[in-house]
Steps between C-alpha positions, in 0.01 A plus 500: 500500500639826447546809771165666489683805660634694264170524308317607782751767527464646175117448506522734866730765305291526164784452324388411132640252334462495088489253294754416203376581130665381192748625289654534144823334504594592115762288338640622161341699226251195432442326828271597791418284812286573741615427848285502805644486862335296769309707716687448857374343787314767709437726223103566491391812596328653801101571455459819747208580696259272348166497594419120593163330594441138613311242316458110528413196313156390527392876529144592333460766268487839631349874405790556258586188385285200454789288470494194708798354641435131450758485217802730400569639217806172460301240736162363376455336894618746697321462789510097455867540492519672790224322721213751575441869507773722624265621751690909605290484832474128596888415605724379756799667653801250330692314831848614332443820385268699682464812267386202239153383409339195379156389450326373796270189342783308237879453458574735156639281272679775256716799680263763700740748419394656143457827316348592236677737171298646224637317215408188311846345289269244371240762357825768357762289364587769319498773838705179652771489222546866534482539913526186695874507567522062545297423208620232330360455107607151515282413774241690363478304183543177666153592676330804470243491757722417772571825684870647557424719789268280699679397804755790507601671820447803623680720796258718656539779765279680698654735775803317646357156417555244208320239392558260184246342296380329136324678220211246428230752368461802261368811631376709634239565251757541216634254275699651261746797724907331381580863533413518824618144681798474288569834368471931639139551491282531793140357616264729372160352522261364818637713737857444357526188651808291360473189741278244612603273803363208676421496867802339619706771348251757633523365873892438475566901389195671730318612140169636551323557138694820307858491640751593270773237491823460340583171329722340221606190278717277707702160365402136677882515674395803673248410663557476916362261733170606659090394438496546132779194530388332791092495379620442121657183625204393696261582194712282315518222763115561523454465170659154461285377783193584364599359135588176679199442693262582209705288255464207828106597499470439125694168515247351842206608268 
């Protein structure tokens, strides 16, 4: 696993990294191919001072959104899939990692540390193609409902403290802003809020409802050790447990 340090440095300095566009490369009077450079490793850029709220699966509707949180907007079963409600009162201080949280009645079975971006690839394939700078067209016409951003990490920053985590929801409250989690523009709706955490994150940074955070796209080899590893794994291990002892339960029936 790679050094996580000099990405923390560079997230600490705000120094902006951009990412590579294509060019013309023209050959001849006749002949033009376009070429289009890899964006590098560590090349997404830093979201500044954006204001971040918490949410959770299993969450009811609310007075500005009567969205409920039983499904995302890329898992029908949600809340299956992850074993209960997401409960941002009812948890336990983690053993390993005291500034962690988990919840207090079940073992999560997906990772308890997840955001939430306002934009849908699945519902703007056409926004995706344009802004999403891994989409893959291949991919997407092999299957078109299967999301490319679900699952992606993020690097978020709050004060002197960083904590990693997976986009697994869309929000908040917008769908549709590319321009805004992949491109210049800024939140400008619901109290300009631009990201939507769960309560692990929440309890790991010391967020409180309307903080203003910092965060950006990170690749998998970046990612250091810590509770977003640590209770992924378990989630995982979790997971197969539980899949094993209903598929035994089916079989005794």
């Amino acid at each position: 696993m790679r050094c996580i340090l000099p990405v923390l440095t560079a997230f600490a300095g705000f120094s902006l990294c951009t990412q590579a566009v294509g060019v013309e490369s023209v050959k001849g009077d006749s002949s033009k191919k376009k070429v289009v450079e890899a964006a590098p490793t560590n090349s997404y850029p830093i979201k500044r001072n954006i204001v971040t709220t918490y949410f959770w699966i299993g969450q009811g509707g609310t007075s500005i959104s009567s969205t409920q949180n039983i499904m995302s907007a890329w898992d029908q079963f949600w809340k299956k899939n992850f074993g209960g409600i997401d409960a941002p009162e009812d948890r336990r201080d983690a053993k390993k990692f005291r500034e962690a949280s988990l919840p207090e009645k079940f073992a999560p079975t997906l990772n308890p540390f997840y955001v939430a971006l306002p934009f849908n690839d699945i519902a703007f394939p056409k926004k995706s193609r344009e802004y999403v700078p891994w989409w893959s067209e291949a991919d997407y016409q092999k299957d078109r409902l299967e999301s490319q951003c679900k699952g992606r990490w993020v690097m978020i920053k709050f004060h002197n403290k960083v904590c990693f985590a997976q986009w697994e929801d869309v929000g908040p409250l917008r769908y549709d802003h590319a321009e805004y989690v992949f491109g210049e523009e800024r939140p400008t709706r619901y109290s300009r809020a631009g990201l939507d955490v769960s309560p692990a994150v929440r309890d790991y940074l010391g967020l409180s409802g309307l903080d203003k955070t910092d965060w950006k796209f990170v690749d998998d080899d970046q990612i250091p050790y810590g509770p977003w590893i640590e209770y992924g794994e378990q989630a995982i291990l979790y997971s197969a447990i539980k899949g094993q002892t209903a598929k035994k339960l089916r079989k005794d029936l």
